[in-house]
C-alpha positions as CSV (number, residue, x, y, z in Angstrom):
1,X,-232.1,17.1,14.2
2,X,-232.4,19.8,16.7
3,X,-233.9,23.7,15.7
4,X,-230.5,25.2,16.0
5,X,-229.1,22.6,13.9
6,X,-231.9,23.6,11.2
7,X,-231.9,27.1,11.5
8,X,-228.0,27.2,10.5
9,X,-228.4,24.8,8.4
10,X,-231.0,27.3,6.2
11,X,-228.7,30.4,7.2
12,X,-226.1,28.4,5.6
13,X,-228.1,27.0,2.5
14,X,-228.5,31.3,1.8
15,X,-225.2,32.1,2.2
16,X,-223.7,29.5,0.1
17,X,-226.6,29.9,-3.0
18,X,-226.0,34.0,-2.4
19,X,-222.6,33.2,-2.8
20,X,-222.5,31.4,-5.9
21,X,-224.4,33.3,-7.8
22,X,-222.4,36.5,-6.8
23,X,-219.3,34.8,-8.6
24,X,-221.0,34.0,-11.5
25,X,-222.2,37.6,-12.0
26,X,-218.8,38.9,-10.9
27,X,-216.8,37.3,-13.8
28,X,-219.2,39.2,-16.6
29,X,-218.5,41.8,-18.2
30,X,-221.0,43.6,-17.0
31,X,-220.2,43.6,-13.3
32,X,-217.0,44.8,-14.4
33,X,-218.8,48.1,-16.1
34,X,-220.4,48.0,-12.7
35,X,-217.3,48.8,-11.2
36,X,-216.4,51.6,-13.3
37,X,-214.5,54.4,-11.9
38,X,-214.3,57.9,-12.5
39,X,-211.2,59.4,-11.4
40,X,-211.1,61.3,-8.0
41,X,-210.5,65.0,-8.3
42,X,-208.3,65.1,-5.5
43,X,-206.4,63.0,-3.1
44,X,-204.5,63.2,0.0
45,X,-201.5,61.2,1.9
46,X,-202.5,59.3,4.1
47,X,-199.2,57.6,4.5
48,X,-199.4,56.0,8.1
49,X,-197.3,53.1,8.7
50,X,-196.8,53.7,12.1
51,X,-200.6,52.6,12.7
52,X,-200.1,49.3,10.8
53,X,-197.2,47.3,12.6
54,X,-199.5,44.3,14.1
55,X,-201.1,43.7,10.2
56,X,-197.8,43.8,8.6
57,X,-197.1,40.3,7.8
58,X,-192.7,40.1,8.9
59,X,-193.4,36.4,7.5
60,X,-189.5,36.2,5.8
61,X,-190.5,33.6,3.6
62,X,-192.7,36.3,1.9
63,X,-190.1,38.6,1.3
64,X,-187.2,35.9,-0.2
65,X,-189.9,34.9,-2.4
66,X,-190.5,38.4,-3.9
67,X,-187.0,38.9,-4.2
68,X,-186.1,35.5,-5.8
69,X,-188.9,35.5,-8.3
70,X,-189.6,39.8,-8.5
71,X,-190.2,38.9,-12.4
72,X,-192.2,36.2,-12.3
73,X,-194.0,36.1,-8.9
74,X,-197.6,36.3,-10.1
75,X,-197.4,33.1,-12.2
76,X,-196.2,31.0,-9.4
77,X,-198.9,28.3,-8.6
78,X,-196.9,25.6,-6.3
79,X,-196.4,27.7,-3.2
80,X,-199.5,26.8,-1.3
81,X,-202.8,28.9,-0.9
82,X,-201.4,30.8,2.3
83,X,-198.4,32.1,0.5
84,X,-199.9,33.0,-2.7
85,X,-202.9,35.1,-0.7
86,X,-200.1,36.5,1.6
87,X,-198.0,37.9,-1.5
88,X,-201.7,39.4,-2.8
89,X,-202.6,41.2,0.4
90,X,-199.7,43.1,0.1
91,X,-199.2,43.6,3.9
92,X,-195.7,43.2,3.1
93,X,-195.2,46.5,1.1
94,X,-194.1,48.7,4.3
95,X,-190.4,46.5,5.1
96,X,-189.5,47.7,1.3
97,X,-186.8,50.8,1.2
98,X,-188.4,53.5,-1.2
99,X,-185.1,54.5,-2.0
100,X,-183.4,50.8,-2.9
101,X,-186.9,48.8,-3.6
102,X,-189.0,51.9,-5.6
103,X,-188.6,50.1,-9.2
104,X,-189.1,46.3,-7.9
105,X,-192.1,47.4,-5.9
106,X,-193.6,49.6,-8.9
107,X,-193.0,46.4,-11.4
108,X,-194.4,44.3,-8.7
109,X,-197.9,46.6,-8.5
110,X,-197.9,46.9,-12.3
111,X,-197.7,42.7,-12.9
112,X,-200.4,42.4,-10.3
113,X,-202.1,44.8,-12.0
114,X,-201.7,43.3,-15.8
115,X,-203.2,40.3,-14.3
116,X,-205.8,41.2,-11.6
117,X,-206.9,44.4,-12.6
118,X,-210.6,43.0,-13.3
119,X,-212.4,40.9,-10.4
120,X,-210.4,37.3,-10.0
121,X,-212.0,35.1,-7.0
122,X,-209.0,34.4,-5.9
123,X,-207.3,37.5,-5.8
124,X,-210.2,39.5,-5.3
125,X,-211.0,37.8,-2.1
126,X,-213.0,39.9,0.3
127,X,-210.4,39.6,3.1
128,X,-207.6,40.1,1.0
129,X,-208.9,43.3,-0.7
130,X,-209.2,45.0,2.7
131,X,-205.7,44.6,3.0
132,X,-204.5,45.5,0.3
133,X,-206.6,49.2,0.0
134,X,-204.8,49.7,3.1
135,X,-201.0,49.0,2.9
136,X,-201.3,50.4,-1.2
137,X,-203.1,53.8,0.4
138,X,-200.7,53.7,3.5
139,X,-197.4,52.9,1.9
140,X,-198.2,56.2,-0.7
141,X,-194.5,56.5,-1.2
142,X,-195.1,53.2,-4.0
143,X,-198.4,53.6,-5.0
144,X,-200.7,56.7,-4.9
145,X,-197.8,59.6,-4.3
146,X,-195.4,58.1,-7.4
147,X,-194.5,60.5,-9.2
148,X,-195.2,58.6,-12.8
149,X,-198.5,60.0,-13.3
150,X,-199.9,57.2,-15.0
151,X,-199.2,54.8,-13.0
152,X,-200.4,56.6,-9.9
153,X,-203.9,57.0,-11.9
154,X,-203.8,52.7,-12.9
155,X,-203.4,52.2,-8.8
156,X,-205.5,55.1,-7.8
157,X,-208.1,53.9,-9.8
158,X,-208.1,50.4,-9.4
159,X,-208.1,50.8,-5.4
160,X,-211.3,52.7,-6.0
161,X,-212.4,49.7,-8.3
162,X,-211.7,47.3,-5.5
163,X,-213.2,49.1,-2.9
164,X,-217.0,49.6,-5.2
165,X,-216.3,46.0,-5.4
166,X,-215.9,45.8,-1.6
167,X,-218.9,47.4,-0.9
168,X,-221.2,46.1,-2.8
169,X,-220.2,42.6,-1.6
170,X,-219.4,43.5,2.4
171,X,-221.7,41.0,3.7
172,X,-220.5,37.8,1.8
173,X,-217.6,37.8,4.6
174,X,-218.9,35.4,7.4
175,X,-216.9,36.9,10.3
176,X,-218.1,40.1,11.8
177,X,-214.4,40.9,12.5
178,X,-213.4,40.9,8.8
179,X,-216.5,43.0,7.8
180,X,-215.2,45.6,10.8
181,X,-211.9,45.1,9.3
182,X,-213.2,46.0,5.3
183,X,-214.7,48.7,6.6
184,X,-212.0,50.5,7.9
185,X,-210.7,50.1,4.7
186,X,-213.4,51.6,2.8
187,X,-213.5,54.5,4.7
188,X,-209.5,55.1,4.2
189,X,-210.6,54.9,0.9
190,X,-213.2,57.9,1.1
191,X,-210.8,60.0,3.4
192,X,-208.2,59.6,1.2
193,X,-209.8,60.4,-2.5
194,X,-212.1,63.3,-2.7
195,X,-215.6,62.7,-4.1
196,X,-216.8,59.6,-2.1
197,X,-219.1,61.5,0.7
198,X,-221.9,58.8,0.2
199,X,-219.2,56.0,0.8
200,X,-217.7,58.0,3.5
201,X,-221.5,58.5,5.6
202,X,-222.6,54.6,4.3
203,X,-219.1,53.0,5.8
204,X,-219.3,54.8,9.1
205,X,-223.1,54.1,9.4
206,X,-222.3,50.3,8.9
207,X,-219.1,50.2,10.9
208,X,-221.4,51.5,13.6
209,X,-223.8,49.0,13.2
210,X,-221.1,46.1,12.9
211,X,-219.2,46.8,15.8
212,X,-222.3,47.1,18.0
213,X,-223.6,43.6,16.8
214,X,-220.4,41.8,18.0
215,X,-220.2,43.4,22.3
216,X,-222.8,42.9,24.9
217,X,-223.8,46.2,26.7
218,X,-221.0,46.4,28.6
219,X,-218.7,46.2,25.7
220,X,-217.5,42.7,25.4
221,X,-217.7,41.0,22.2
222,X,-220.6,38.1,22.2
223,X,-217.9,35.2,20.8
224,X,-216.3,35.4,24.3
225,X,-212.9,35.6,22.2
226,X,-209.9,37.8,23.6
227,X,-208.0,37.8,20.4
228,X,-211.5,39.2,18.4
229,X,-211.5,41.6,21.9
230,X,-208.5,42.9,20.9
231,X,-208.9,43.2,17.4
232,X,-211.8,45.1,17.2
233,X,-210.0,47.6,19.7
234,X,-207.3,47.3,17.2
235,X,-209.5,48.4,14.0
236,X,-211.6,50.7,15.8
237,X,-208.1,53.1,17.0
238,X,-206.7,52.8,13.6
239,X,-209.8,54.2,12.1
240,X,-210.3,56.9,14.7
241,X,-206.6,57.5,13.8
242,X,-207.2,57.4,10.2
243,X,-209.7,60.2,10.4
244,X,-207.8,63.1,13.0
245,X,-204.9,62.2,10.6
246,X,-206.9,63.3,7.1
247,X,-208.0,66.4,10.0
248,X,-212.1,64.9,9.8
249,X,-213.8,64.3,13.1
250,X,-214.1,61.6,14.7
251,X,-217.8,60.5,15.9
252,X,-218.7,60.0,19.2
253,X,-220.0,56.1,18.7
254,X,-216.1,55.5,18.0
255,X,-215.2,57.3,20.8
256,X,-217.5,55.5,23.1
257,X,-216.9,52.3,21.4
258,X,-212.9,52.5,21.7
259,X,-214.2,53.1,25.8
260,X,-216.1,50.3,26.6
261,X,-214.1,47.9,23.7
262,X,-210.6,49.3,25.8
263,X,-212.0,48.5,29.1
264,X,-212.6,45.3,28.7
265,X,-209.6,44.1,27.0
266,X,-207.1,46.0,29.8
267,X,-209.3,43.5,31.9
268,X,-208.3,40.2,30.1
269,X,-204.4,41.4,30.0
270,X,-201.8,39.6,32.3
271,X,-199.2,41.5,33.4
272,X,-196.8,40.4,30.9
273,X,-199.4,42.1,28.1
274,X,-200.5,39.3,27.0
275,X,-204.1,37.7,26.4
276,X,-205.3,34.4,27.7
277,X,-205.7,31.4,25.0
278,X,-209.5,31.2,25.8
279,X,-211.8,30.5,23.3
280,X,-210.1,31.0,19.1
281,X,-206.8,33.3,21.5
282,X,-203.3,32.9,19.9
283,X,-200.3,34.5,21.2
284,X,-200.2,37.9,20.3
285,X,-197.3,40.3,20.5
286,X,-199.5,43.7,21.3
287,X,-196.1,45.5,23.5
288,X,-196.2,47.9,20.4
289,X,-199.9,48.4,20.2
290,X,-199.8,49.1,23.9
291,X,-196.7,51.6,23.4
292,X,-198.8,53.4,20.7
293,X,-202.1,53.4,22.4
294,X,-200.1,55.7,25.5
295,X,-198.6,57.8,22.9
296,X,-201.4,59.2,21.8
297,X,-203.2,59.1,25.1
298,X,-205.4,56.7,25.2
299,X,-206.2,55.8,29.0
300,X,-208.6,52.9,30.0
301,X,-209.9,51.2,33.2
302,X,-209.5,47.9,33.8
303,X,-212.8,46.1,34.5
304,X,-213.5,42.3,35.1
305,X,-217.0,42.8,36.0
306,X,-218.1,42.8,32.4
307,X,-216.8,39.4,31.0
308,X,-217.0,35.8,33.3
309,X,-213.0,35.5,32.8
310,X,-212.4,35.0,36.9
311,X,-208.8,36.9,37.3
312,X,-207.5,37.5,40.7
313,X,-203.9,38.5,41.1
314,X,-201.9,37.9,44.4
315,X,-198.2,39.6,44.5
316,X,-196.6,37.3,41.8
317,X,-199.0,34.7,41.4
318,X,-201.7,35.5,38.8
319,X,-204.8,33.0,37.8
320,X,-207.4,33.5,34.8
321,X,-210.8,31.1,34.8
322,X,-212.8,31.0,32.2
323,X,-216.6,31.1,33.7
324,X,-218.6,32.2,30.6
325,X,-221.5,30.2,28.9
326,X,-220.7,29.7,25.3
327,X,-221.5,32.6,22.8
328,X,-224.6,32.4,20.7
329,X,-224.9,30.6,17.5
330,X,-223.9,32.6,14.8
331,X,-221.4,33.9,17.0
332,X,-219.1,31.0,17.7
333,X,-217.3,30.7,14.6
334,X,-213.8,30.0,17.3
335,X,-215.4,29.2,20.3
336,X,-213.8,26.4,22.5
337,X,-215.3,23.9,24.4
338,X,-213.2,25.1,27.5
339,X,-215.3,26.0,29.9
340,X,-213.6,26.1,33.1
341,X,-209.7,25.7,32.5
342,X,-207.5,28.2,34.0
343,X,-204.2,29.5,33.1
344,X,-201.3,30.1,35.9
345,X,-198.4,32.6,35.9
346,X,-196.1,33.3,38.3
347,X,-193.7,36.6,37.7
348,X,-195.0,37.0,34.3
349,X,-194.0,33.2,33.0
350,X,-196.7,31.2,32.3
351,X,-196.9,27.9,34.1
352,X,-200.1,26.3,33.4
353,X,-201.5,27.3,29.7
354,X,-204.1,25.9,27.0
355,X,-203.0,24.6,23.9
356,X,-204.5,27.8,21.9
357,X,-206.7,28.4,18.6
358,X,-205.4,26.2,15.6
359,X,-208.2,28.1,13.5
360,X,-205.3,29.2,11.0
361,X,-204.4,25.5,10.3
362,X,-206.1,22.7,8.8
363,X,-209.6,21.7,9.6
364,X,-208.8,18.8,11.3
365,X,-206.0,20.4,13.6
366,X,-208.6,23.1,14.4
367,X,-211.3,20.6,15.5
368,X,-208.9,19.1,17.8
369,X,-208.2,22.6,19.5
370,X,-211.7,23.2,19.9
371,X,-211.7,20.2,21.7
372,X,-212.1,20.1,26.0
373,X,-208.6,18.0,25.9
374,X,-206.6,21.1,24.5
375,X,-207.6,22.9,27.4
376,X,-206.7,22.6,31.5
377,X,-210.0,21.0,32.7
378,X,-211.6,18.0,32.7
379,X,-212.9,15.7,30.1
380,X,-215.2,12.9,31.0
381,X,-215.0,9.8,28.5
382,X,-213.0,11.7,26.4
383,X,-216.1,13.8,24.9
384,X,-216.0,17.9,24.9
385,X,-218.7,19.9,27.5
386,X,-219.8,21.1,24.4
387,X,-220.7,19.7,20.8
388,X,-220.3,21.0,17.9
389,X,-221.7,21.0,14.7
390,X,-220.3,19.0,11.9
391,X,-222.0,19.5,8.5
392,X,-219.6,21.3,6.8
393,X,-221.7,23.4,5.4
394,X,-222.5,25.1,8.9
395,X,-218.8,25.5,9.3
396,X,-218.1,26.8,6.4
397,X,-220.0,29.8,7.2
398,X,-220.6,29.5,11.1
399,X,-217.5,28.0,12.2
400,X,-217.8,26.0,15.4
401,X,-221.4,26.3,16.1
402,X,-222.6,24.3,18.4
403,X,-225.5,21.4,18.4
404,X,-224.8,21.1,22.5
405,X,-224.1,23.9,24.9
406,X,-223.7,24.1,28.7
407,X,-224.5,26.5,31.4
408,X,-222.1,28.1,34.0
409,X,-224.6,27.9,37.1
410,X,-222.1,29.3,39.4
411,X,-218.9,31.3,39.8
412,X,-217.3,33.3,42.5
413,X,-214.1,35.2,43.4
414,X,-212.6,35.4,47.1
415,X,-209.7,37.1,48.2
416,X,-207.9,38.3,51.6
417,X,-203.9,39.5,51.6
418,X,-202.4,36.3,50.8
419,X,-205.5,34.3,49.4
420,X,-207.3,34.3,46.6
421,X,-209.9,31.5,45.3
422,X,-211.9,31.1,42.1
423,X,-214.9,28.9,41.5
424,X,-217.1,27.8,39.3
425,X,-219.4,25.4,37.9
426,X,-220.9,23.4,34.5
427,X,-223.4,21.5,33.6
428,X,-222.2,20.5,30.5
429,X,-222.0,16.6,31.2
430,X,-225.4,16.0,32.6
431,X,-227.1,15.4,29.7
432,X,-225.1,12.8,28.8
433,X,-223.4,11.2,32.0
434,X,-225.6,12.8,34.8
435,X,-223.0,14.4,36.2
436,X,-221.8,18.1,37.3
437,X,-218.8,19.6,37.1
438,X,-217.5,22.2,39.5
439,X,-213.9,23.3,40.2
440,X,-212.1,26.0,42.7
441,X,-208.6,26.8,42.7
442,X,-207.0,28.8,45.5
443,X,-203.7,30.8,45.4
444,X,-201.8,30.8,48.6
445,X,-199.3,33.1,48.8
446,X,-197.5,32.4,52.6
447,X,-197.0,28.9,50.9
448,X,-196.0,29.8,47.6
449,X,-198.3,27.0,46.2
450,X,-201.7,26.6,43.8
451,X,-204.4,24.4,45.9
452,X,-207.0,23.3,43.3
453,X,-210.8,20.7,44.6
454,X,-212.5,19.2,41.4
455,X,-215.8,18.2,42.2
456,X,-217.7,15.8,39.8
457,X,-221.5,15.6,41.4
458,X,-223.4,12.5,39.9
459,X,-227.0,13.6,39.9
460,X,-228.5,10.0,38.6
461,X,-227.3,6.7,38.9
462,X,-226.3,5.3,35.7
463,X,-225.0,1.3,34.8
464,X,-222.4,3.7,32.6
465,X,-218.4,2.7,32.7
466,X,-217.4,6.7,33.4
467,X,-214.0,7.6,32.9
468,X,-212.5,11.1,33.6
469,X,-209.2,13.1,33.0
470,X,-208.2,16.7,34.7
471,X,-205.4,17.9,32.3
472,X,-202.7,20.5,33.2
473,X,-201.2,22.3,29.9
474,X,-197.7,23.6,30.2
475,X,-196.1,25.3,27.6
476,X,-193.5,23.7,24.9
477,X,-190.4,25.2,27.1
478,X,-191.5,23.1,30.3
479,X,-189.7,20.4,31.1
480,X,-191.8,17.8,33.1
481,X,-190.5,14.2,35.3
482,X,-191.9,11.9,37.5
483,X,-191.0,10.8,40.5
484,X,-190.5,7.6,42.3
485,X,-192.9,8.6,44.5
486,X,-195.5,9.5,41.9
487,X,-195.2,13.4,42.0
488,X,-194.2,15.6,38.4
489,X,-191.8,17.9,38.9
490,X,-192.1,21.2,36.5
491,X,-188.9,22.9,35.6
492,X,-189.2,26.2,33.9
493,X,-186.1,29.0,33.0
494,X,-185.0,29.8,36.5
495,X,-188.5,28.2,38.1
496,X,-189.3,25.0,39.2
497,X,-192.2,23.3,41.3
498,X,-193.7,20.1,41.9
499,X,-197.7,18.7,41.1
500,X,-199.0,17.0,43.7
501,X,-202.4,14.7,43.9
502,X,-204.6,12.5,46.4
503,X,-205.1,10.2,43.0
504,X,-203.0,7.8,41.9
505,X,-203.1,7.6,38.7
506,X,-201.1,10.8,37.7
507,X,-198.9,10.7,34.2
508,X,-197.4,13.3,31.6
509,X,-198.9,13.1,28.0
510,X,-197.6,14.0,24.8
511,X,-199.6,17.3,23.0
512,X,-199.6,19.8,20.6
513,X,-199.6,23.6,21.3
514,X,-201.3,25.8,18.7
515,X,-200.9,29.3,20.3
516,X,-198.2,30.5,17.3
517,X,-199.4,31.7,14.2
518,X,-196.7,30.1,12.1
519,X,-195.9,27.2,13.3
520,X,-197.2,24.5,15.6
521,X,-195.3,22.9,18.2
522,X,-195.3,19.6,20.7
523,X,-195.6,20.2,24.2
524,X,-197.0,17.8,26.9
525,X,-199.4,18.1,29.9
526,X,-200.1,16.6,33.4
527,X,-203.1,14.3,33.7
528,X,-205.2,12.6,36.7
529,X,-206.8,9.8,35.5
530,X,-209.8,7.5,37.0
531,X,-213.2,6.3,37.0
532,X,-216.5,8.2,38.4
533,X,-218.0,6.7,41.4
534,X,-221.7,6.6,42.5
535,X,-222.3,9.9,44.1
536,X,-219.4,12.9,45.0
537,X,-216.4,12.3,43.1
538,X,-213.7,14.9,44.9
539,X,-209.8,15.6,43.1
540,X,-207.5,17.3,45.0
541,X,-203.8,18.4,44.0
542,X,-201.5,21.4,44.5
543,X,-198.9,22.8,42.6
544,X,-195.5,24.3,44.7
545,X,-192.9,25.8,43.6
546,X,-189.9,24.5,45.1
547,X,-187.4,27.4,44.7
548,X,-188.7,29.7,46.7
């Protein structure tokens, strides 16, 4: 039992007694006169849609299920957690007409209200109220610009209620992301109705504080995540937008925030617009984001000097490394043990991938995508570079902390005109196998191919049977087959090349790629296979494309 191991274990002991008691205290009746409310004055529309698209939820099992059961939706029990906290957010309201859907919506908010209206842990969830104060404030046509007066009061006044409640309770959500997120909610809510100043100053103040805990000085967030990157880029703009909207100024730590935030994430973009899947990344569709972010002028600089993502870009040939140490430890709720893999795309198609975050799936599906094997490097006896923690406990509240970490003790970049080469190196298998781990790929472009020299450096002898395996990720749509002669040919739309190694043992495997948010889907992957020998173990393979 190691000191990190017992310093989250306490952290988490704290968290979990805080957050018991809280829920017995919530469901008196005197928390709920707590949360009384006196009515706002004044309020104003702030009815934004436009600044919402990648939080609305187009999930269309959502919406047949509303329509189906619009009478009776708040008593259904048997349509899984995920749906039943999905219909509750209410980041579905904005793809209802306000001409054909005004009296379904209003019955909708009215049932929810009949039911929920005092604190329910399950539809008072701290992640879910966020939402909802946003898409019931932002979609005013339904809910706070009705014109029945007294059921524009019920909502006006229980978003307030929900938002006291938010408050008071900000720091019971474990991700520093979803406290960012409430935020932005609770200062729509003070924009919005007159009479909260105090929130108003308190949210900003925190939402200062917040987003400065989660970047390093140059602006790059401490869980080495892309997707939590671009997030927090995300929710910083729409508040920033939120407040020139309702015509109150912006202040100059979101300004410079939205900066050094934007920077950084125009530096982990391919030229397709998307993000790698380093480190808890899923695919993201952010061409709208992008689109918006230029209409109201928004201009960054792409910098790669900030993060240890090694990027190089040669004509139509494009690599990403990941070179960074892991994140600290109460920052690595989706960390990866992926130190080292690369992704490849050629013309904007994606050749060589990882498997993605399966952090919105089940438990055991997510510890598998944490694992080394979901991600193009190397494994050595089929363990992870890094170990994580597995009281679950910890990862209730820490996520994939870790009990084992490894250090990057070298990386590099090189390129000419029609070379570029990438390098780095690990130490996370020393401890255990005495062995270091370094890797450099090189693009060349006269030859249209992907030269790649894996180096596994045994620093002590050991008596131990060492096995390694160098996987290659492709993505679902690939089509892989082996030769005769021992080579994997890769066959993508209109692109096709062929794997090549100095190893013989070379074979496709079956996997599973995670990088969708509703669904998960097999794939496969190249793999070199072999055993360590007694000093410099070298791998060398190349990837062609053969339609040149």
């Amino acid at each position: 039992m190691n000191y990190r191991f017992i310093n989250l274990f306490i952290a988490s002991i704290y968290k979990y007694l805080k957050e018991k008691i809280k829920q017995i205290y919530f469901s008196t009746s005197l928390y709920n006169k707590t949360l009384s409310v006196v009515p706002p004055t004044r309020s104003y529309d702030m009815n934004n849609i436009p600044l919402l698209q990648e939080i609305i939820d187009q999930d269309e099992k959502i919406i047949n299920l509303i329509k189906e059961f619009s009478k009776n939706i708040w008593k259904l029990d048997n349509i899984g957690n995920n749906n039943i906290n999905k219909l509750s957010s209410f980041s579905w309201l904005p793809l209802f007409d306000i001409k054909k859907d005004k009296v379904l919506i209003k019955n909708l908010i009215l049932e929810w209200l009949k039911k929920y209206e005092n604190y329910n842990p399950n539809a008072w969830a701290l992640n879910l109220i966020s939402k909802r104060i946003i898409f019931w404030i932002c979609c005013s046509h339904f809910t706070v610009r009705s014109e029945d007066l007294v059921f524009r009061n019920r909502v006006i006044n229980n978003i307030i209620k929900q938002s006291f409640h938010l408050n008071k309770n900000i720091n019971l959500l474990s991700k520093p992301i979803d406290r960012v997120f409430a935020l932005v909610s609770l200062v729509l809510t003070s924009i919005t109705f007159e009479g909260y100043q105090k929130l108003f100053q308190v949210s900003l103040k925190n939402l200062n504080t917040e987003a400065k805990s989660m970047i390093d000085k140059n602006g790059f967030v401490l869980s080495k995540d892309p997707e939590e990157q671009f997030w927090l880029l995300h929710h910083l703009f729409i508040v920033k937008e939120f407040l020139i909207f309702s015509q109150n100024t912006s202040p100059e730590f979101i300004d410079n925030l939205i900066v050094s935030v934007g920077n950084n994430l125009l530096g982990l973009y391919y030229s397709n617009n998307e993000i790698p899947l380093f480190n808890g990344s899923k695919k993201l569709n952010i061409e709208n984001f992008n689109k918006l972010l230029k209409l109201k002028n928004y201009n960054f600089e792409k910098k790669n000097i900030a993060h240890s993502y090694l990027y190089t870009k040669i004509k139509k040939f494009e690599l990403m490394m990941d070179a960074n140490n892991p994140p600290p430890d109460f920052k690595s709720q989706n960390y990866q043990s992926g130190c080292l893999s690369f992704e490849f795309l050629y013309n904007g198609e994606k050749i060589i991938t990882n498997c993605g975050s399966a952090k919105n799936f089940s438990d055991n599906l997510s510890i598998i995508s944490q694992s080394t094997a979901a991600h193009s490097t190397i494994t050595i006896n089929d363990t992870s570079s890094c170990l994580s923690q597995q009281n679950k406990l910890i990862k209730k509240y820490f996520g994939n902390s870790l009990k084992r970490k490894l250090k990057v003790y070298k990386k590099d970049i090189m390129k000419s005109k029609h070379f570029a080469t990438v390098s780095a190196g690990h130490n996370g298998y020393n401890s255990n196998y005495n062995c270091l781990y370094e890797r450099k790929i090189t693009i060349n472009d006269l030859e249209h191919k992907l030269l790649g020299e894996e180096l596994i450096i045994i620093t002590k002898k050991s008596n131990k049977n060492i096995n390694y395996a160098l996987r290659f990720h492709v993505i679902p749509e690939t089509k892989l087959l082996q030769t005769q002669g021992g080579d994997i040919l890769l066959s993508l739309h209109n692109q096709g090349w062929k794997f090549q190694t100095n190893k013989s043992n070379l074979k496709i495997e079956k996997n599973l790629y995670f990088a969708n948010y509703d669904k998960i889907i097999e794939s496969q992957c190249i793999v070199i296979e072999g055993k360590l020998n007694e000093s410099l173990n070298k791998i060398e393979w190349s990837l062609e494309k053969t339609n040149k």
